[in-house]
C-alpha positions in Angstrom: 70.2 252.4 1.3 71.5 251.7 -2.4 68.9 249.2 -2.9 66.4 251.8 -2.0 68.6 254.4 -4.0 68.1 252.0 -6.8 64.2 251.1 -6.7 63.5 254.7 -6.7 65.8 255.9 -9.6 64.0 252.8 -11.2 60.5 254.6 -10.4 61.4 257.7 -11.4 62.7 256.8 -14.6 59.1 254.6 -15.4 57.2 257.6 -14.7 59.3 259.8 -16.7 58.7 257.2 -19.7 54.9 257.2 -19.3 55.0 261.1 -19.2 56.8 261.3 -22.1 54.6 258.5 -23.8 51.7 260.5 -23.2 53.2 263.7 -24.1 53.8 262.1 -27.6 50.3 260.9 -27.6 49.2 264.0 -26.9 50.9 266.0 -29.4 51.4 263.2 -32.5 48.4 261.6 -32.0 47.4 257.7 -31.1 47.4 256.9 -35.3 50.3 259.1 -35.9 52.4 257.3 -32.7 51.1 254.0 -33.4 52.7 254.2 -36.8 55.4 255.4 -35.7 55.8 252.5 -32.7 54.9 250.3 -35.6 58.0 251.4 -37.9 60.5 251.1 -35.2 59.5 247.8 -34.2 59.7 246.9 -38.0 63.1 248.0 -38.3 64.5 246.3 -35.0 63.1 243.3 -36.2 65.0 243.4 -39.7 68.0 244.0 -37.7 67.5 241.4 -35.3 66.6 239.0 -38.7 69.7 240.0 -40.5 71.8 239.9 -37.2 70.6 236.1 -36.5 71.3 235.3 -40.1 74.6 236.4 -39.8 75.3 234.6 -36.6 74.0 231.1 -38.1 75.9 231.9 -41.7 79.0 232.2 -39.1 78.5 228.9 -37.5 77.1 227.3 -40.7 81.0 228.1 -42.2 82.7 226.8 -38.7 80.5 223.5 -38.4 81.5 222.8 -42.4 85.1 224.0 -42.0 85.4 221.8 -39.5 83.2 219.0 -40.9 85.6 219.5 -44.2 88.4 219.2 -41.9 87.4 215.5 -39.8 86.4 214.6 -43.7 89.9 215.5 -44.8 91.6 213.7 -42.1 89.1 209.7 -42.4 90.7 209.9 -46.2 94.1 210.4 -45.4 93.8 207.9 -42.7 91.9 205.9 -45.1 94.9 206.1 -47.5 97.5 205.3 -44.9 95.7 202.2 -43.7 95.3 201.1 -47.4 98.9 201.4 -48.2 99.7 199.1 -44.7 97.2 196.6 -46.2 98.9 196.7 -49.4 102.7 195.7 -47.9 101.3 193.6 -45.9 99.2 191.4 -48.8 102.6 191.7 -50.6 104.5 190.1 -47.9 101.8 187.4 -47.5 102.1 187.3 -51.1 106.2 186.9 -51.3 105.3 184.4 -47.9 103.2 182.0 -49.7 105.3 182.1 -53.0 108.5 181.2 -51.4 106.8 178.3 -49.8 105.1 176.9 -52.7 108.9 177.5 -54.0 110.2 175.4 -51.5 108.2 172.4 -52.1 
């Protein structure tokens, strides 16, 4: 019963969008509506543009935020493991001196 309910509220409001599609023909005109049609569909496109370029500006700023940040990260753990490399050249250093001392 509600499916039915549905179908025909469905059907009812399709034919109330044709009669009111021809009414407008009717009265404005097919150049006059056509224009008209034409405008609209102009103007939800532009919106539609500017929302999509908004959306990838959005994740344009989160993929280099987070690019900046991973970036950010490799130097500092850059850094760290040059400072290990350092100690541990001047212990080899220190190493090697004290057994050329010994000798």
């Amino acid at each position: 019963e509600e499916v039915k309910g549905s179908v025909m509220s469905y059907v009812t409001s399709g034919k109330e969008g044709i009669l009111t599609v021809q009414k407008e023909l009717q009265s404005k005109g097919v150049k006059a509506y056509s224009m008209e049609l034409a405008s609209f569909a102009q103007k939800y496109a532009s919106e539609t543009t500017a929302s999509t370029k908004v959306y990838l500006l959005d994740s344009y700023s989160g993929a280099k935020a987070a690019a900046l940040e991973k970036s950010k990260y490799a130097q500092d753990q850059a850094l760290e493991a040059k400072k290990v490399a350092i100690l541990k050249a001047k212990k080899a250093y220190h190493s090697t001196s004290e057994l050329v001392a010994q000798d």
